[in-house]
C-alpha positions, -999 to 999 in steps of 0.1 A, spaced: -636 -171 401 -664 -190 393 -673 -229 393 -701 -249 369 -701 -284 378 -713 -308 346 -718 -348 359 -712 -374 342 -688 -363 315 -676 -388 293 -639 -383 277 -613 -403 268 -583 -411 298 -548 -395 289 -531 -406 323 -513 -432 299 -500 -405 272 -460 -396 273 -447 -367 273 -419 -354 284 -429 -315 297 -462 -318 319 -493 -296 300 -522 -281 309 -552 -289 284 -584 -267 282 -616 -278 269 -639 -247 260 -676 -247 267 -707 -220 259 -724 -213 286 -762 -197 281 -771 -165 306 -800 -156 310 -823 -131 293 -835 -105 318 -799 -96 328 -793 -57 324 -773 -47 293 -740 -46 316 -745 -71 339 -750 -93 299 -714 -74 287 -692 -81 319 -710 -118 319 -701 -124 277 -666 -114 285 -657 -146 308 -647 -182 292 -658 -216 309 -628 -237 304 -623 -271 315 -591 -284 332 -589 -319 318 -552 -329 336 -578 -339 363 -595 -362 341 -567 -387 336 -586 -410 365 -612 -422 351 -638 -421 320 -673 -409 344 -660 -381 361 -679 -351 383 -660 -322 362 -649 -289 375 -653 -258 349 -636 -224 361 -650 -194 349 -612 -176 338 -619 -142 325 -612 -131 285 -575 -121 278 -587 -85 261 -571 -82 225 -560 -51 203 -588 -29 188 -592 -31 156 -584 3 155 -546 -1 172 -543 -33 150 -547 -9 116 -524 17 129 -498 -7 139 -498 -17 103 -499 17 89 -470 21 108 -454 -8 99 -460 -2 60 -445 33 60 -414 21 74 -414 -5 45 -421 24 22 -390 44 36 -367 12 34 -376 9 -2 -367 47 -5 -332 35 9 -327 6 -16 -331 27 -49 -312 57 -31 -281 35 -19 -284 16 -53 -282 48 -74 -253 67 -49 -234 32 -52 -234 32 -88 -220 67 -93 -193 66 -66 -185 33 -86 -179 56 -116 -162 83 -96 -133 54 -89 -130 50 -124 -133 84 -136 -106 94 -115 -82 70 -118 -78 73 -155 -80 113 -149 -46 112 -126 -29 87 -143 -38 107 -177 -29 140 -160 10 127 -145 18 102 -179 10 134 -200 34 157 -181 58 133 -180 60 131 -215 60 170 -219 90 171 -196 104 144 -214 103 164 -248 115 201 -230 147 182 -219 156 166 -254 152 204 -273 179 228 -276 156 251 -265 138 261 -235 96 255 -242 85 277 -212 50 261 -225 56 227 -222 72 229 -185 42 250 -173 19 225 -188 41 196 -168 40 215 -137 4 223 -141 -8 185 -148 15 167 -119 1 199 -93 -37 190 -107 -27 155 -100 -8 157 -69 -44 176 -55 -69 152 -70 -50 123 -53 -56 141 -18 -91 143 -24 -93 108 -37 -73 94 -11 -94 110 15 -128 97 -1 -117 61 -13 -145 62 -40 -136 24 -38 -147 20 -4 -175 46 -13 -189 20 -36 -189 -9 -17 -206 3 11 -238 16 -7 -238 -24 -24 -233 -36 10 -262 -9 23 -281 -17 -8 -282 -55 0 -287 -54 36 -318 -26 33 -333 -53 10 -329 -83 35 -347 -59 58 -372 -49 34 -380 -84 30 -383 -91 68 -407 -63 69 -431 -81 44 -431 -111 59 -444 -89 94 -473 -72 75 -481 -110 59 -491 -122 94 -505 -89 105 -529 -109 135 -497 -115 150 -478 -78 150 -471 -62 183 -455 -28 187 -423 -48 196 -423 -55 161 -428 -22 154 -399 -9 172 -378 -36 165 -383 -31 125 -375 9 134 -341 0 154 -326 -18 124 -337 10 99 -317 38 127 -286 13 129 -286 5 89 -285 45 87 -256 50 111 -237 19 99 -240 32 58 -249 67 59 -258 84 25 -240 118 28 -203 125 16 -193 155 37 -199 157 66 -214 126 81 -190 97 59 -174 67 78 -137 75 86 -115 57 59 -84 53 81 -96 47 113 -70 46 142 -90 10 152 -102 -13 129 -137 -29 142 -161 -46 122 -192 -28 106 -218 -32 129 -253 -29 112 -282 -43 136 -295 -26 168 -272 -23 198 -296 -31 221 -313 -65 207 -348 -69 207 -364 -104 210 -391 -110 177 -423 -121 185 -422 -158 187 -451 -157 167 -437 -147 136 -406 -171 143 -421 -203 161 -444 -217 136 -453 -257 143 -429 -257 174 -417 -294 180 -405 -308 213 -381 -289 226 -386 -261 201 -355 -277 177 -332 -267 207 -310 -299 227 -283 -300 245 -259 -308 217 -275 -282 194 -267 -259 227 -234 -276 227 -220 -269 191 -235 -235 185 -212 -225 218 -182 -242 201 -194 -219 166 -194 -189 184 -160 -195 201 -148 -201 170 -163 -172 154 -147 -150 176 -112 -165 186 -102 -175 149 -125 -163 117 -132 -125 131 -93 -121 147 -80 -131 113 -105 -107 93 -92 -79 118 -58 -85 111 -64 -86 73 -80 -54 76 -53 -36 96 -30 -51 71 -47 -36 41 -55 -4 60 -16 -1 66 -7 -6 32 -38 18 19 -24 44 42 14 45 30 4 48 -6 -20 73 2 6 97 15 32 87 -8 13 94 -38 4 131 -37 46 138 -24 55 121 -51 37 142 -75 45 174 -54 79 163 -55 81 160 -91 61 192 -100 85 213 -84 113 192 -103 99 202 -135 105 237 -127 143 232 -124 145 214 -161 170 232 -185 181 257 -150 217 260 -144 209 245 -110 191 216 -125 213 202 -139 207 170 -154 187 155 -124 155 173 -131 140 162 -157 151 128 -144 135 132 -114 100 150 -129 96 119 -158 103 92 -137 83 113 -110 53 115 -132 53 80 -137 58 66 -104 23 86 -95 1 64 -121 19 33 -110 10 42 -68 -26 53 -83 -29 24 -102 -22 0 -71 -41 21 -46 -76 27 -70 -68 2 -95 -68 -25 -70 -93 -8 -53 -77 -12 -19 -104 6 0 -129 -20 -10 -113 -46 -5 -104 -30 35 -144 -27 32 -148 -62 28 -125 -70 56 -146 -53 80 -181 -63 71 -170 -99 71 -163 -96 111 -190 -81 111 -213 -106 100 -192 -129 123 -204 -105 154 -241 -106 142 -240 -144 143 -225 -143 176 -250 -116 191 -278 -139 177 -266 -168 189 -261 -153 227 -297 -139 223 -310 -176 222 -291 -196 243 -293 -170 272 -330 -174 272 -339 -198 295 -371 -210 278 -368 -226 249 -402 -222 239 -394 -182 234 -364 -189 214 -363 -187 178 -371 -226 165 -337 -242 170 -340 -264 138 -347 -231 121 -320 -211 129 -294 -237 128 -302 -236 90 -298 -203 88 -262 -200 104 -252 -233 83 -258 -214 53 -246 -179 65 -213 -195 68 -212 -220 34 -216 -253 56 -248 -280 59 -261 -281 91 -248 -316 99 -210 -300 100 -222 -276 129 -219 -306 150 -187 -305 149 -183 -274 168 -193 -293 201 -159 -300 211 -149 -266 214 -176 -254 234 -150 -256 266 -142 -222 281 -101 -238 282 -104 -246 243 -75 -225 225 -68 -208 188 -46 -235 183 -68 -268 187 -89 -249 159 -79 -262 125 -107 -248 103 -125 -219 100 -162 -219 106 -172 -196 78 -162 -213 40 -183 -189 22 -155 -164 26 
C-alpha cells in the first residue's frame, strides 16, 4: 500500500456533523504517471485508486493529508455481464411460456367441471325416469331397464374418475399457477431493468422460484398431479425451500437511517408473524381438513349410491323385487345428481384449494419476515419501510395497524389474548 502526501488541503470540518452510525468518507483523486513506464508497469499502475480518508480531517481546516493507494475492486466483463442477461431473459421467456400454458389448461379443466357435472346428473335423472315409467307399465320394457342400468353404471364410473381428478380443484390451481407465474414474470423484468446491478444470485434465485412454481402447480394430469385427498393437509408451498437473499441492490434503493428497520418495526412484525402462525394459518388448516372430510365422504358415497341403484334397476318388475326396486333405483338415481350437485356444483375441491394456498401465503410472509430479522445488518435487509407496505397490503390492513402486533411479540403470548386475525383480505 502506497502513500501521496498533498499539504495544505483546504476542506470543510465535519467533526461537528451528527450521526448516529460512525462512516468512512472517501474523496477520489487522479493521479498522473509517468510516460516512459513499460506498457505493464502503465496497466498494473492505472488499476489502483488514490482515495482520501477524510474522518481524519474533522481537526482542522489546513491539514498535511494522507492519500492511500487502495487497489481497483475488478468488475464483470462485459462479456459475463451479457450472458448473465441472456440468461436472465430466457428464463423470462420460459415463465411467459408457463403463463399462457397454465392459463389455457386452467380454462379447460374449468369446462371439464362443468361438462361433467351436467353429464352425470343428465345420465342418473334420465334413468331414473326410465325406471320410473318400466314400473308404472303392465308390461315388462326389457329396453327401458337396460337403458336405466346402463346410464346409472355410466354415471356411477364417471363419478370415480371425477372424484379422483376434482376438475374443481384442477381449475383453481392453474389460476392460482397462472397468477403467481405472472408476479414472477414481473419480478424478472424489473431484474433485467437494472441489468448493472445483476449478479448470478439473481440468476439462481429467479431459477429456484421457476423449479418450486413447477413442483407446487405442475401441468400434467396423470401421472405427476397433486394428491386431492391427502392424508395431511399442509399449505401449498410455492417459493424456494432454501431462501436466497436478493441483491440489496435491486431492493435498497435511497436507504434511510436505519434502512426503515427500528426496534418497534422489529417488535410488531414478530407479534405478525406469531399471529400468522398460531391463529390465521391454524384456522385455514382446520377449514381445509374440514372441507377435505366432507369432500371425501361424498366422494365415496356417490359412485355406491349409483352402483347401488343400477343393480336395483335390474330387479324392477322380478318376482324377487318386489315393490322395493324401482323405489330404490328412482330415488337412487336421484340421490346421485343431488351428492354430484353438492360435491362439483359447489365445487368443493376448490374451495379445499383455497384453503390451502391461504396458509400458504401466511407461511411465505412468515419465511420472509424470518429472512430479515435474522440478518443482523440492517443495511442488507430488504428496506424496512418497503416491505412493511408490502405485508400491510398482503394482508388487507394500512401499515399503521401493524403496530399493533408489538404486544404479541412475547414468546408466553397465547391463541387466546389474540382477538383479530392479521390477514382481512381473506
Amino acid at each position: 500500500m502506497a502513500s501521496l502526501r498533498v499539504p495544505n488541503l483546504h476542506l470543510p470540518a465535519i467533526g461537528s456533523t451528527k450521526t448516529t452510525h460512525r462512516r468512512l468518507n472517501y474523496c477520489r483523486a487522479a493521479i498522473n504517471f509517468p510516460s516512459n513506464l513499460s506498457p505493464k508497469g502503465a496497466a498494473a499502475f492505472q488499476n489502483l485508486v488514490p482515495v482520501i480518508k477524510l474522518d481524519e480531517l474533522a481537526q482542522n481546516r489546513q491539514y498535511t493529508v494522507i492519500t492511500e493507494i487502495v487497489k481497483r475492486k475488478p468488475l464483470g466483463s462485459p462479456k459475463e455481464s451479457r450472458l448473465l442477461v441472456a440468461k436472465l431473459q430466457t428464463i423470462a421467456e420460459a415463465v411467459a411460456d408457463r403463463v399462457e400454458m397454465h392459463d389455457i389448461i386452467g380454462r379447460q379443466r374449468n369446462n371439464w367441471n362443468h361438462l361433467f357435472l351436467h353429464s352425470i346428473n343428465s345420465f342418473a335423472l334420465s334413468a331414473s325416469l326410465m325406471t320410473g315409467i318400466s314400473a308404472s307399465l303392465p308390461s315388462d320394457l326389457l329396453a327401458l331397464k337396460l337403458s336405466s342400468m346402463l346410464l346409472l353404471s355410466a354415471a356411477g364410473g364417471m363419478m370415480l374418475i371425477v372424484n379422483k381428478i376434482q376438475p374443481s380443484q384442477l381449475a383453481e390451481e392453474q389460476r392460482n399457477a397462472t397468477r403467481l407465474w405472472k408476479q414472477l414474470g414481473r419480478e424478472i423484468d424489473q431484474m433485467l431493468s437494472k441489468k448493472s446491478n445483476l449478479s448470478k444470485q439473481d440468476l439462481n434465485l429467479a431459477m429456484d422460484k421457476v423449479l418450486a412454481l413447477d413442483k407446487a402447480y405442475p401441468l400434467p394430469l396423470l401421472p405427476g398431479m397433486l394428491e386431492k385427498f391427502p392424508e395431511h393437509v399442509e399449505p401449498t408451498c410455492w417459493w424456494p425451500k432454501k431462501q436466497i437473499k436478493q441483491n440489496p441492490t435491486l431492493v435498497n434503493q435511497d436507504k434511510c437511517e436505519g434502512n426503515g428497520w427500528s426496534q418497534e418495526l422489529d417488535e410488531a412484525m414478530t407479534g405478525l408473524k406469531s399471529v400468522l402462525k398460531m391463529k390465521d394459518e391454524s384456522y385455514y388448516v382446520e377449514l381445509g381438513k374440514l372441507v377435505l372430510g366432507i369432500n371425501k365422504g361424498l366422494a365415496l358415497s356417490g359412485p355406491a349410491i349409483a352402483g347401488l341403484a343400477a343393480i336395483a334397476t335390474g330387479f324392477v318388475d322380478a318376482p324377487i323385487g318386489g315393490s322395493w326396486a324401482p323405489v330404490a333405483s328412482i330415488v337412487g338415481g336421484a340421490l346421485v345428481a343431488v351428492l354430484n350437485t353438492f360435491e362439483h356444483g359447489a365445487q368443493l375441491g376448490m374451495i379445499f384449494e383455497i384453503f390451502r394456498n391461504c396458509p400458504g401465503l401466511y407461511q411465505k410472509i412468515q419465511v420472509e419476515i424470518d429472512s430479515n430479522l435474522s440478518e443482523p445488518e440492517v443495511e442488507l435487509r430488504e428496506n424496512g419501510e418497503v416491505f412493511a407496505t408490502r405485508v400491510a397490503l398482503q394482508l388487507g390492513r394500512s401499515v399503521s395497524e401493524l403496530k399493533d402486533f408489538a404486544v404479541f411479540a412475547s414468546p408466553s403470548c397465547k391463541v387466546e389474548d389474540m382477538k383479530e386475525f392479521a390477514s382481512k383480505l381473506f
